[in-house]
C-alpha distance (Angstrom), angle and dihedral (degrees) to the residues before:
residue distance angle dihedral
X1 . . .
X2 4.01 . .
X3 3.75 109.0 .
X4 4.37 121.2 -167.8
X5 3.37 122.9 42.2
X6 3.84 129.6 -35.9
X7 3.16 116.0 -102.6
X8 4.26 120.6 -128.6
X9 3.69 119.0 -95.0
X10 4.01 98.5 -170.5
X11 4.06 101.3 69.7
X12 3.27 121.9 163.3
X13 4.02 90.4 -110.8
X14 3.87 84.1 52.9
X15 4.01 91.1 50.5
X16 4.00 97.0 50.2
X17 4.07 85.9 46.8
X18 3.96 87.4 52.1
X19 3.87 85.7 49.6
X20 3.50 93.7 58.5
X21 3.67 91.6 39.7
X22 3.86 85.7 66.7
X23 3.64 99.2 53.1
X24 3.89 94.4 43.7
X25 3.42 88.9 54.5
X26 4.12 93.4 41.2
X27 3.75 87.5 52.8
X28 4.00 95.6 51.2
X29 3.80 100.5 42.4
X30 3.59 97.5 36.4
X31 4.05 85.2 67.0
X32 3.71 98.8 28.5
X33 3.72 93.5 105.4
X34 3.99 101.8 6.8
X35 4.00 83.7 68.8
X36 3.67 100.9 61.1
X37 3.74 93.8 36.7
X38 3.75 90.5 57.6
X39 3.64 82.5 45.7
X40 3.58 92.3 51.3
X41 4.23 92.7 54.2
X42 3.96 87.7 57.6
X43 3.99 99.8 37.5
X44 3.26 113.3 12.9
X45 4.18 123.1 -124.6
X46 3.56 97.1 -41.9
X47 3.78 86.5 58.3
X48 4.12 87.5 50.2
X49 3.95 94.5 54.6
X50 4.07 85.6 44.6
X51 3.47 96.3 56.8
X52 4.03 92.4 43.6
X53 3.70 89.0 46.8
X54 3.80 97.8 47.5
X55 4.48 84.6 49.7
X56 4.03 90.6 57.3
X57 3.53 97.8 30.9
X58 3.74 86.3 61.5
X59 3.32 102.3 39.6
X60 3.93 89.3 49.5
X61 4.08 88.6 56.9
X62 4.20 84.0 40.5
X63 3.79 86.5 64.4
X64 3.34 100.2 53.6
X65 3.83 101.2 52.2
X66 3.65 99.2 34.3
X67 3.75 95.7 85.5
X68 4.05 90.6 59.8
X69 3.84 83.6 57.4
X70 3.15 98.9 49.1
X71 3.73 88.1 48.6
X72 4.12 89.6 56.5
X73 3.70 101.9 33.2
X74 3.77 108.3 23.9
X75 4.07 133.3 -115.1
X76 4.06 92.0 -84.9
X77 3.90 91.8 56.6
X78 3.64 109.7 38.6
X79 3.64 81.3 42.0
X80 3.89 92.0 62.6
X81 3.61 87.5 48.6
X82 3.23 95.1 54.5
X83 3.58 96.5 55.8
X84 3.95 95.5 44.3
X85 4.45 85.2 56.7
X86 3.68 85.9 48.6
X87 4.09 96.4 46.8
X88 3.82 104.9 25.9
X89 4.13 97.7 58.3
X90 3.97 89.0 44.2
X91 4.21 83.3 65.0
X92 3.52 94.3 62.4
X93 4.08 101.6 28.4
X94 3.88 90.7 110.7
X95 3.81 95.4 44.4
X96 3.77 90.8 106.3
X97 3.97 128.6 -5.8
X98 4.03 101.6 -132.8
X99 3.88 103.6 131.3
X100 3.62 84.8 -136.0
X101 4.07 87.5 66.6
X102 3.28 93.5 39.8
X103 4.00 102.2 47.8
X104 4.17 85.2 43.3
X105 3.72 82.4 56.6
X106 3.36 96.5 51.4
X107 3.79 97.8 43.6
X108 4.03 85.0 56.4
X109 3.90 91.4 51.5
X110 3.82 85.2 50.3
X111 3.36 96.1 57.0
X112 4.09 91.8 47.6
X113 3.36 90.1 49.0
X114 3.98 93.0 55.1
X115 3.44 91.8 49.3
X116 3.87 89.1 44.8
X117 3.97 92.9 52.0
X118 4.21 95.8 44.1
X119 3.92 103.7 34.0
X120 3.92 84.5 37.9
X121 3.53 97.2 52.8
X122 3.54 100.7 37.3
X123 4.01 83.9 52.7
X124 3.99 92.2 48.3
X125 3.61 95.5 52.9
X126 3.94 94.0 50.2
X127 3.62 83.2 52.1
X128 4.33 96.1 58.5
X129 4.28 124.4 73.8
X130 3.92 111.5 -101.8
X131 3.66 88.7 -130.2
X132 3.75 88.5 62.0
X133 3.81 101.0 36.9
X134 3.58 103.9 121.7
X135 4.25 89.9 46.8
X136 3.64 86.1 50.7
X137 3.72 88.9 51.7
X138 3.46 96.9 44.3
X139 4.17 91.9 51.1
X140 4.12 96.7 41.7
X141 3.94 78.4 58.2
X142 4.17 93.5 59.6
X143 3.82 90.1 30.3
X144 3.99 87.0 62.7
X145 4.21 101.1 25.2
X146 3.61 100.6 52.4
X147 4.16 89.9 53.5
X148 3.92 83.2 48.8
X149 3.89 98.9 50.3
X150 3.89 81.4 46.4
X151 3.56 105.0 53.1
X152 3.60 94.1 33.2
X153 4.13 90.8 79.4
X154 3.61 99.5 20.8
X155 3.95 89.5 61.9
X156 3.94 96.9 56.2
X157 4.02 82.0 44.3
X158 3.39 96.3 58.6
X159 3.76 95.0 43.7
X160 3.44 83.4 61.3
X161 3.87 101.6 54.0
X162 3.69 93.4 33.2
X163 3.12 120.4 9.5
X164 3.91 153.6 -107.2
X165 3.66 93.7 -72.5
X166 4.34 99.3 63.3
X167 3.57 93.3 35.0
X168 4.15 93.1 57.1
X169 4.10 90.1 43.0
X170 3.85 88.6 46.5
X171 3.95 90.8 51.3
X172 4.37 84.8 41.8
X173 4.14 89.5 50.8
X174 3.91 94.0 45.5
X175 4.05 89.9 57.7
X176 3.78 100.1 34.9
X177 4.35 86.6 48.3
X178 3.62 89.6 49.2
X179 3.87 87.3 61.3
X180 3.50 82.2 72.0
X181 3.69 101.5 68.8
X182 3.85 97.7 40.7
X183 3.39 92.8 61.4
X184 4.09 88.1 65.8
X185 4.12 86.2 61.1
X186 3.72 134.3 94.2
X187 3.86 125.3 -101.9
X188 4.02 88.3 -126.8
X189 3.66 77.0 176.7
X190 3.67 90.3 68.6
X191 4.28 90.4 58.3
X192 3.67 91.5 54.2
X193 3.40 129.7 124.9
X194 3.75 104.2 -91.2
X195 3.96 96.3 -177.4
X196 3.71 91.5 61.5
X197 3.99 105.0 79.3
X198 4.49 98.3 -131.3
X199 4.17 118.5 -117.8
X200 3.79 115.9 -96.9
X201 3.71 120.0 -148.2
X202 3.84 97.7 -106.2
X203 3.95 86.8 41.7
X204 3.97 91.0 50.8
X205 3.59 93.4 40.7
X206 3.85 86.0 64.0
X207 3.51 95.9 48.5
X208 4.18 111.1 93.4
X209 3.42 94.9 -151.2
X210 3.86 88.1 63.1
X211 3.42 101.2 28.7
X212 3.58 97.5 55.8
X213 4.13 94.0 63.6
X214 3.83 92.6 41.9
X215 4.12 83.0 55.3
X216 3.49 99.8 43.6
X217 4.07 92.6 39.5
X218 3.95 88.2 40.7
X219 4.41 84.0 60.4
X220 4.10 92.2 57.2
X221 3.81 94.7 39.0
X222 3.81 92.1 48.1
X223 4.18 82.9 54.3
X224 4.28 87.3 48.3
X225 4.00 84.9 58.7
X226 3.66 89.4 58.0
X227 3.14 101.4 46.1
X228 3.88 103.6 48.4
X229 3.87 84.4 47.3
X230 3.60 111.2 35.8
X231 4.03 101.9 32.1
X232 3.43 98.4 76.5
X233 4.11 92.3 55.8
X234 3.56 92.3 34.1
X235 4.10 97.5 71.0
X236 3.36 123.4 56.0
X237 3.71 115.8 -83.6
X238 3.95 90.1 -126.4
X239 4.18 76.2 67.1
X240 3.72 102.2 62.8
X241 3.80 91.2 125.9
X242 3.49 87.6 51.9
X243 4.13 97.8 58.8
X244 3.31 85.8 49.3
X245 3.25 109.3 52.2
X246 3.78 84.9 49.4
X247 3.85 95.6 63.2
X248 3.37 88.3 47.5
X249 3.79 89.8 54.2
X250 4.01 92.7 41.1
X251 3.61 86.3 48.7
X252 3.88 96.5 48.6
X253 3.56 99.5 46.3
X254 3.43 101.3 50.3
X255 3.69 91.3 48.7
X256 4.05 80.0 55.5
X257 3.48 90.8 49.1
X258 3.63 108.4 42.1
X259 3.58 82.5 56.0
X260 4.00 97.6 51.8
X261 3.85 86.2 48.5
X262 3.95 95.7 51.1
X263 3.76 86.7 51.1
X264 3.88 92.0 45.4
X265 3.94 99.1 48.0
X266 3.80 82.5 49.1
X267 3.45 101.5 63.8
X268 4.35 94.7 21.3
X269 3.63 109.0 23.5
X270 4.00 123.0 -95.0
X271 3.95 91.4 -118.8
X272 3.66 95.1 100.6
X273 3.40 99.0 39.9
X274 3.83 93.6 67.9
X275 3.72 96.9 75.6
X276 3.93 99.5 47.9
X277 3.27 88.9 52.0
X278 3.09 98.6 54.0
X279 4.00 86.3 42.6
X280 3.48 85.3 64.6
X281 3.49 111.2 42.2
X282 3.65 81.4 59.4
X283 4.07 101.4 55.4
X284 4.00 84.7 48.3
X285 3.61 93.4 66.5
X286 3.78 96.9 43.8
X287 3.71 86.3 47.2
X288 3.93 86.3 52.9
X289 3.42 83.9 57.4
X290 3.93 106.1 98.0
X291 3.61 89.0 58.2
X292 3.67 94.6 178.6
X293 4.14 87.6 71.8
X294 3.94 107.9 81.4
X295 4.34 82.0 -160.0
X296 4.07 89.4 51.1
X297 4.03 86.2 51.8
X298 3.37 102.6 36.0
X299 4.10 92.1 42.8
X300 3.91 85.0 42.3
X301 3.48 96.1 57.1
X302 4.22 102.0 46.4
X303 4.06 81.3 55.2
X304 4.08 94.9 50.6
X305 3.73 84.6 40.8
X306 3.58 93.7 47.7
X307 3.78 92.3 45.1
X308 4.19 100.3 45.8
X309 3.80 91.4 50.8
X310 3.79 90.8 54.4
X311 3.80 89.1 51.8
X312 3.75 90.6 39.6
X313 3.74 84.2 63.6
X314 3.57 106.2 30.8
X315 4.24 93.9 50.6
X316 3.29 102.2 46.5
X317 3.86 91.5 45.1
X318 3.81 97.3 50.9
X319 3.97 86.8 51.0
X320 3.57 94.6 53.0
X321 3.43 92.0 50.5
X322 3.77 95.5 50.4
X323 3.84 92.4 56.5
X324 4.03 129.9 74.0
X325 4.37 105.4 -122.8
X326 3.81 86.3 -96.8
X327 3.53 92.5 75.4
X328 3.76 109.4 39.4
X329 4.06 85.6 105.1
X330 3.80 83.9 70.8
X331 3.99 99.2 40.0
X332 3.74 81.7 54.4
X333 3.80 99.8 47.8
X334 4.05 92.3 45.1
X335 3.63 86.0 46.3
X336 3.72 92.9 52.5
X337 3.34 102.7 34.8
X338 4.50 87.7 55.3
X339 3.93 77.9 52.0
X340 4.11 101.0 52.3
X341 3.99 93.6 29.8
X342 3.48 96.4 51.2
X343 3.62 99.6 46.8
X344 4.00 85.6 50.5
X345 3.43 96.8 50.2
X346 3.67 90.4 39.5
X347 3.84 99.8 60.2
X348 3.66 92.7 38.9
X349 3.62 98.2 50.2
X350 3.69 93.3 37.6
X351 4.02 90.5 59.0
X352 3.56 96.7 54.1
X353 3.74 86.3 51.3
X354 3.58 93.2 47.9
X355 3.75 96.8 54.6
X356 4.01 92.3 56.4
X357 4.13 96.3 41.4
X358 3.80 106.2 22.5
X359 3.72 118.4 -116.8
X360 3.55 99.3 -73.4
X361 3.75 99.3 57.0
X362 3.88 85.8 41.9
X363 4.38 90.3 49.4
X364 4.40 83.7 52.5
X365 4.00 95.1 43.2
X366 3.62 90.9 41.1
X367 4.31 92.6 58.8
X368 4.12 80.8 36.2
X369 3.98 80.4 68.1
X370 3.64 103.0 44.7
X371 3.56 96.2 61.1
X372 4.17 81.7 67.9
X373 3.79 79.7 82.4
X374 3.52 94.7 59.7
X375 3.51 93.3 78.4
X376 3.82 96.5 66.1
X377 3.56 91.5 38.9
X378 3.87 90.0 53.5
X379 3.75 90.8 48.9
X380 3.95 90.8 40.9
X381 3.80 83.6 56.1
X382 3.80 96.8 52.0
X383 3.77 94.3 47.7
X384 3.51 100.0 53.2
X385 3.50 113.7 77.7
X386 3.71 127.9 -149.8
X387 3.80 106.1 -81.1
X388 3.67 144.5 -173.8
X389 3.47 98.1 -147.9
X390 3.73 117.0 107.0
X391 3.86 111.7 -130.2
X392 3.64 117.5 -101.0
X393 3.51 120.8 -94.8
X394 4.01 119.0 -83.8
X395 3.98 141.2 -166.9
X396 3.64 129.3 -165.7
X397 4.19 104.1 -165.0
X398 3.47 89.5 -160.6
């Protein structure tokens, strides 16, 4: 129990970081899908899937080696870097229409935005109270989703009205200007604990403590993959509205529920949320299930929603806390890399699955294999003890 007064979570070094939250994530979304359809007008499909491929390959590979930079050159720094490989390449995407430019451009973004997403988080979370860790956690999450479900349609939109060439320098200018306001932060990096030697990402992987989140968050997100991809062809065209209005309910509630959960594992502890969560996810897929029933989808998709933004919350909390500051860049590239790799290996494996059962079958096996997770997150739960210690502080830069 925290006893005097509570301390402020919107500083001024929080407010610039949220400012430069916004224009990462304008610059990302705004190309997501305007990339590979410029792509496709010069290559075709294939061209499409290689520029999409070369973005998360690189950002996967970004992951992993942005917590040694951030151990050398500090959050603030490799943070700015990040941002200028994510803005500067966007400038010049439309400069010729070879695939091979364009998938080199994207595989430079991709590594910009990994180091964006890792040094940027681990920088964000240094930057909220640990009394108010899992609010902070829950607001960085709207701070940088509502700019991506923004941008994400707006982009195609204005490649349609005016073309490839403005929307790629807009996404360029919105990195490159948030530059601007990081440089007004502190290297939290530099008050570190230097005597402590910092987690790698093989070394973290092999820590339980750690590892057990990443699996247990790496279950939901490989279920937020499938949905985002398969939904849409899963329900009956005649159901567009339908699909629709079930992102929008996925999306809401766990928005809603991230929220509830950083409040929560404030004033309780986020331990116990991880497994209900999880729970949950899992009974919104099988409820997905009978996709021919808009109430099955729609009802299936508020519980999934529900369930991943409690995890969201509750993982990524519970591995900050476990870690000294020093090694935040590594919580947050675990973290994100569960979150990327999952949804990657969720789509693709779903889709194979899907073509030999049919999409309901695949929905029901699918939640059948997220309850794999509960294992670790039963174990997780026994471990760790009731505690008094508020969990560290976390960000989420998407």
């Amino acid at each position: 129990m925290t006893t005097g007064p509570t301390p402020a979570l919107l500083t001024r070094p929080l407010l610039l970081r949220f400012i430069s939250m916004v224009g990462a994530s304008l610059s990302f979304f705004l190309l997501l899908s305007v990339v590979p359809a410029y792509a496709a007008e010069r290559g075709g499909g294939g061209a499409a899937g290689l520029a999409t491929g070369s973005l998360m390959l690189a950002t996967v590979l970004g992951e992993l080696v942005t917590p040694r930079l951030v151990g050398r050159f500090g959050y603030r720094l490799t943070l700015i870097a990040g941002l200028f490989l994510l803005g500067a390449p966007a400038l010049v995407l439309t400069v010729s229409g070879h695939v091979a430019w364009i998938v080199a451009v994207c595989f430079v973004r991709g590594l910009g935005f990994a180091l964006t997403i890792v040094a940027g988080g681990a920088l964000t979370a240094s930057l909220i109270p640990d009394e108010r860790r899992g609010e902070g956690l829950a607001l960085v999450g709207v701070v940088s989703g509502v700019p991506s479900l923004v941008a994400l349609p707006l982009g195609l939109w204005l490649a349609g009205r005016a073309g490839y060439g403005p929307v790629a320098v807009a996404g360029g200018l919105a990195a490159l200007a948030a530059i601007v306001f990081v440089l007004g932060l502190p290297d939290r990096a530099d008050q570190a604990d230097r005597s402590e030697r910092p987690l790698g990402v093989v070394r973290g992987l092999r820590t339980g403590a750690l590892l057990r989140p990443v699996v247990v968050f790496a279950a939901t997100a490989t279920a937020a993959g499938i949905l985002v991809t398969f939904l849409p062809l899963a329900v009956p065209s005649a159901s567009a509205g339908v699909v629709a209005a079930a992102l929008f309910v996925q999306t809401a509630t766990s928005t809603l529920t991230r929220w509830l959960a950083g409040r929560h594992g404030d004033r309780h502890g986020s331990a116990r949320l991880v497994l209900p969560g999880l729970l949950l996810s899992a009974a919104g897929v099988l409820v997905i299930a009978p996709t021919t029933n808009p109430i099955a989808v729609i009802t299936g998709t508020a519980l999934f929603g529900a369930g991943f933004g409690i995890t969201q919350n509750a993982t990524l909390t519970l591995m900050y806390t476990r870690v000294s500051a020093n090694s935040y860049g590594t919580v947050s590239a675990l973290w994100n890399l569960a979150y990327d790799g999952g949804m990657g290996v969720g789509a693709a494996g779903f889709g194979i699955t899907a073509g030999l059962t049919g999409y309901p079958w695949a929905f029901a096996l699918t939640a059948l294999l997220m309850l794999v997770a509960v294992a670790p997150a039963l174990r997780d739960r026994r471990i760790t003890a009731p505690s008094a210690h508020p969990p560290a502080p976390a960000a989420d830069p998407r």
